[in-house]
Structures are given as structure tokens and as C-alpha cells.
One Martini backbone bead per residue (centre of mass of N, CA, C, O) as a GRO file, in nm:
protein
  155
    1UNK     BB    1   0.062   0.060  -0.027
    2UNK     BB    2   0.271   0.249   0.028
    3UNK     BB    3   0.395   0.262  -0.281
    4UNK     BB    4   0.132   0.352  -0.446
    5UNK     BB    5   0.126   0.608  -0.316
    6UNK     BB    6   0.396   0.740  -0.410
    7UNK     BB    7   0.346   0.665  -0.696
    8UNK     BB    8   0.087   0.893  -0.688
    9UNK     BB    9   0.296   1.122  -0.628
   10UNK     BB   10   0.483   1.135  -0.841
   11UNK     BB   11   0.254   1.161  -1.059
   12UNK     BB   12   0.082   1.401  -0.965
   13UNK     BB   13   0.387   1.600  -0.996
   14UNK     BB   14   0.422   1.549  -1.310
   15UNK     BB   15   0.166   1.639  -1.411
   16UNK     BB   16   0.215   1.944  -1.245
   17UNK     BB   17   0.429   2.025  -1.447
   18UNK     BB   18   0.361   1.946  -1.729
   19UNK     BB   19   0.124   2.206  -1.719
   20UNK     BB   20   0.279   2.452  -1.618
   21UNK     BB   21   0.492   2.418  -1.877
   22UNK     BB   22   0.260   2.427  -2.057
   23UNK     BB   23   0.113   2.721  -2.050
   24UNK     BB   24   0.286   2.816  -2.237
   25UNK     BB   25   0.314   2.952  -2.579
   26UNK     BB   26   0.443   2.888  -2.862
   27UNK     BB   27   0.521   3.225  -2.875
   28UNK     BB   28   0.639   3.243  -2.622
   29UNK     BB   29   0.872   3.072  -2.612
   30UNK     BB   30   0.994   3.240  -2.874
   31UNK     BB   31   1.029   3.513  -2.747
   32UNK     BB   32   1.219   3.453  -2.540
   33UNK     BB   33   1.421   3.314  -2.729
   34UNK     BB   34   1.454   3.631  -2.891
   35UNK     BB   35   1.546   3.754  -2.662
   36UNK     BB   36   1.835   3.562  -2.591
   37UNK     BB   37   1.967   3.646  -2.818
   38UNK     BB   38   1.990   3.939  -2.849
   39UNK     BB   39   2.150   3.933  -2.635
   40UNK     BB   40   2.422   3.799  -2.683
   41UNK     BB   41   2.471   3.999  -2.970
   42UNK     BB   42   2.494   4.229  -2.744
   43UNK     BB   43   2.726   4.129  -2.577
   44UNK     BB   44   2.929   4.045  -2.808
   45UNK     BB   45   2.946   4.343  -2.909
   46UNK     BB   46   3.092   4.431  -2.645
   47UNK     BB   47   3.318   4.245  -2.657
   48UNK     BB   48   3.443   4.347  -2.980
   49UNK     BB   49   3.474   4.628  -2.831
   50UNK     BB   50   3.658   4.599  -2.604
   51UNK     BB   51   3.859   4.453  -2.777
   52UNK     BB   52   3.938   4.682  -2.974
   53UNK     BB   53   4.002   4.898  -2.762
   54UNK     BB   54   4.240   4.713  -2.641
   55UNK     BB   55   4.408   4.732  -2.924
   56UNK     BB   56   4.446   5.025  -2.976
   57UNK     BB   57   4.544   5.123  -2.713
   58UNK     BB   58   4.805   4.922  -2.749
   59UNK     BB   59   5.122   4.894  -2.808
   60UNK     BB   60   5.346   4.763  -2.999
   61UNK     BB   61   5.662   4.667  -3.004
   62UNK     BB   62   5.746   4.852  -3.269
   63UNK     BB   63   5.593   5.106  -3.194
   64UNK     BB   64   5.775   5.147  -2.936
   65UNK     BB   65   6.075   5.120  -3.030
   66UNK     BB   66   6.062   5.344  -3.235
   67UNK     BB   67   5.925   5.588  -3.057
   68UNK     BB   68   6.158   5.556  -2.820
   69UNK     BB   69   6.424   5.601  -2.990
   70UNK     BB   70   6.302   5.876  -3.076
   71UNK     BB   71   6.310   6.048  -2.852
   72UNK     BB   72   6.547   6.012  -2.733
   73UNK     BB   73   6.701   6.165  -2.968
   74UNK     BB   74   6.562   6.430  -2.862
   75UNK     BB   75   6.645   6.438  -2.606
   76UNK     BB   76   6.970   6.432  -2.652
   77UNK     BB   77   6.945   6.719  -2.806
   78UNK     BB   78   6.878   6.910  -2.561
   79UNK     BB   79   7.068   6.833  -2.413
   80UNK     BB   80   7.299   6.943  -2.574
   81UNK     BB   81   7.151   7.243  -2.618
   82UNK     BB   82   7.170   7.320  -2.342
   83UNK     BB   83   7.458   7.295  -2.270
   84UNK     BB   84   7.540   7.507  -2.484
   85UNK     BB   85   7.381   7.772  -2.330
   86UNK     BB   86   7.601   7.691  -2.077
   87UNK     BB   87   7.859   7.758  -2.261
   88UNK     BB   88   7.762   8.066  -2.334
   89UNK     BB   89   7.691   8.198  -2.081
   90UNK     BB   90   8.031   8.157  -1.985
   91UNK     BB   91   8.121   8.344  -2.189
   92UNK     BB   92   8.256   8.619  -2.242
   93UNK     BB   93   8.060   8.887  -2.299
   94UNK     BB   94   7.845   8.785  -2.178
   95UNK     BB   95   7.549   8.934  -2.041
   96UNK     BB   96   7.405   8.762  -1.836
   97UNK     BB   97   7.130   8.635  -1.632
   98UNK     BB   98   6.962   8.487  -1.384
   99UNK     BB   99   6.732   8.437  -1.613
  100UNK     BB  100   6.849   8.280  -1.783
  101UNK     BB  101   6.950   8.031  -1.616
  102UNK     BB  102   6.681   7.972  -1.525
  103UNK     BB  103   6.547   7.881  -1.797
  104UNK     BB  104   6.754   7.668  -1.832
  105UNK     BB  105   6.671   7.499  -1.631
  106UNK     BB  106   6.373   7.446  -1.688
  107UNK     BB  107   6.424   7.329  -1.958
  108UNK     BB  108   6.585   7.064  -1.799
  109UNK     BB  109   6.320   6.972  -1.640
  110UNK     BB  110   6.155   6.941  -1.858
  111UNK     BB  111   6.372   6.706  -1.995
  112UNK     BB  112   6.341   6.484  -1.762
  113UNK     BB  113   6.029   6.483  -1.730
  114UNK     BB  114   5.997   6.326  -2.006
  115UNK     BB  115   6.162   6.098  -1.947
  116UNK     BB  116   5.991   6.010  -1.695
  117UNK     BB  117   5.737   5.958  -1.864
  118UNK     BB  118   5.846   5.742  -2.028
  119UNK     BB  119   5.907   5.545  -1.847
  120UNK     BB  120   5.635   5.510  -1.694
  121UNK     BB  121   5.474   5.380  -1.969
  122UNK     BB  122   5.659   5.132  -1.983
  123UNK     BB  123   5.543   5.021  -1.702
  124UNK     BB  124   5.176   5.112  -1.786
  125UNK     BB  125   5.048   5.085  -2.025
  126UNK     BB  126   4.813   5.317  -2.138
  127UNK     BB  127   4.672   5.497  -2.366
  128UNK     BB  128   4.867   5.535  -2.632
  129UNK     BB  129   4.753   5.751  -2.811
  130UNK     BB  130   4.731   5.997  -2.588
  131UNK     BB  131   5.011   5.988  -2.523
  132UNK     BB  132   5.161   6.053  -2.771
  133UNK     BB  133   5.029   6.315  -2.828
  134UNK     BB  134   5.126   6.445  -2.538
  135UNK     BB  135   5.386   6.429  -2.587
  136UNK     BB  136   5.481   6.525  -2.832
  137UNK     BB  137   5.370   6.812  -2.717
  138UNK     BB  138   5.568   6.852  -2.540
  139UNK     BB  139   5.816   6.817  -2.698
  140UNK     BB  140   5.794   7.031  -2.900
  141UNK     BB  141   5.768   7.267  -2.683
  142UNK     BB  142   6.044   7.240  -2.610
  143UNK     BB  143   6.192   7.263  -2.920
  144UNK     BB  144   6.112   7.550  -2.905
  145UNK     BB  145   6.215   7.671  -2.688
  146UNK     BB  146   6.506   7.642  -2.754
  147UNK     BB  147   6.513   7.785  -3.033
  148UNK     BB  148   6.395   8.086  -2.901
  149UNK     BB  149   6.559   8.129  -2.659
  150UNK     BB  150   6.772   8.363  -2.857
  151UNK     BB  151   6.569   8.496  -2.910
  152UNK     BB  152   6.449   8.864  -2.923
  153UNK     BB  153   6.097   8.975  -2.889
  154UNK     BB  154   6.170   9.230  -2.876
  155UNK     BB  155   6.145   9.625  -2.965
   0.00000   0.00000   0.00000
């Protein structure tokens, strides 16, 4: 007698779930199963965008050590130039003033400061292409305040 019970509980159970998941119409089951697909194609699109822009971001190892090659040598034609203007500085016969000096030392503080910008880019690897173009304007201006140096703009 047992048994019989146990059995027609179990029967029971399977037809009432059978009937629950009967409920929805094949329309319904259609609309959810649509549904998770559009999920799914919208999840894979920002998945393959955050994949690109994190491609995008980083920079490749021959574009990296092309770009650090060459500012290296934009940096040492500076720390040259800077050199220069304090071996002109010390030169008989010119009267240069303490704010001459200044300038020449903030000058080299600068092309110091843009040294450790690269170095620590290349611990940091953070977004390629900003750095790039930051790094790179801030180069042109100390090349250019550099060239300026002894221009005499005063009239």
C-alpha cells in the first residue's frame, strides 16, 4: 500500500509540473527564446568593442621601441642644446642675467620630466594613442621653447 501511495505522488507531481510548463504558448516559449538570442548578439557586440578598443589602446612592441628610439634621441639633442646654451652662458663677453639661467635650468627640468614620462609609460602602458599625442606635444614645445631660446622677441 506504501508503494501505491509513494507512486501516485510521484505521478501526480510529474503531471502538475507538466501542465505548469504546458502553460506558456509555443508564441510565448518563441518571444523569450528571441529574446535571449538579441541578449546574447548585444553582449558578443560589446564584447568584440571592448576587444577592439583594448587593441586599439596598446601599443605594439615595434611601435613602442620605434617611438622610444626616436624621442631618446629628440631627449638627447635637447639635453645637447641645453648644454650648449650654458657653455654660451659662461663665454666672456655676455652679460646674461640670473633669469637667463633660469630659464635654462626650467628648460632642463623639462626634458627631464618628459624622460620620466617615457619611462613610466613603459611600466604603465596605459592608453597608446593619448599618450602619444600628450607626450609628443609636449616634446614639440620644449623643441620649439628650446629654438626661441636666444630669439630676442623684445622690439
Amino acid at each position: 500500500m506504501k508503494n501505491s501511495v509513494y507512486f501516485l505522488a510521484l505521478l501526480f507531481s510529474f503531471i502538475t509540473v507538466g501542465m505548469l510548463n504546458s502553460c506558456q504558448s509555443p508564441a510565448e516559449k518563441v518571444e523569450k527564446a528571441e529574446d535571449k538570442v538579441v541578449d546574447a548578439k548585444q553582449d558578443l557586440k560589446e564584447a568584440e568593442k571592448d576587444a577592439n578598443v583594448a587593441a586599439q589602446k596598446a601599443a605594439t612592441a615595434e611601435e613602442w621601441k620605434a617611438f622610444k628610439e626616436e624621442t631618446n634621441m629628440k631627449i638627447e639633442n635637447n639635453e645637447k642644446r641645453i648644454s650648449e646654451l650654458r657653455t654660451q652662458m659662461k663665454k666672456p663677453g655676455k652679460a646674461l642675467d640670473a633669469a637667463y639661467a633660469k630659464s635654462i635650468d626650467a628648460l632642463q627640468e623639462r626634458n627631464k620630466e618628459l624622460k620620466a614620462r617615457l619611462d613610466a609609460y613603459e611600466n604603465n602602458h596605459s592608453d597608446w594613442e593619448a599618450f602619444k599625442r600628450e607626450f609628443n606635444h609636449d616634446m614639440d614645445e620644449l623643441g620649439q621653447s628650446l629654438k626661441d631660446f636666444t630669439v630676442n622677441n623684445k622690439k
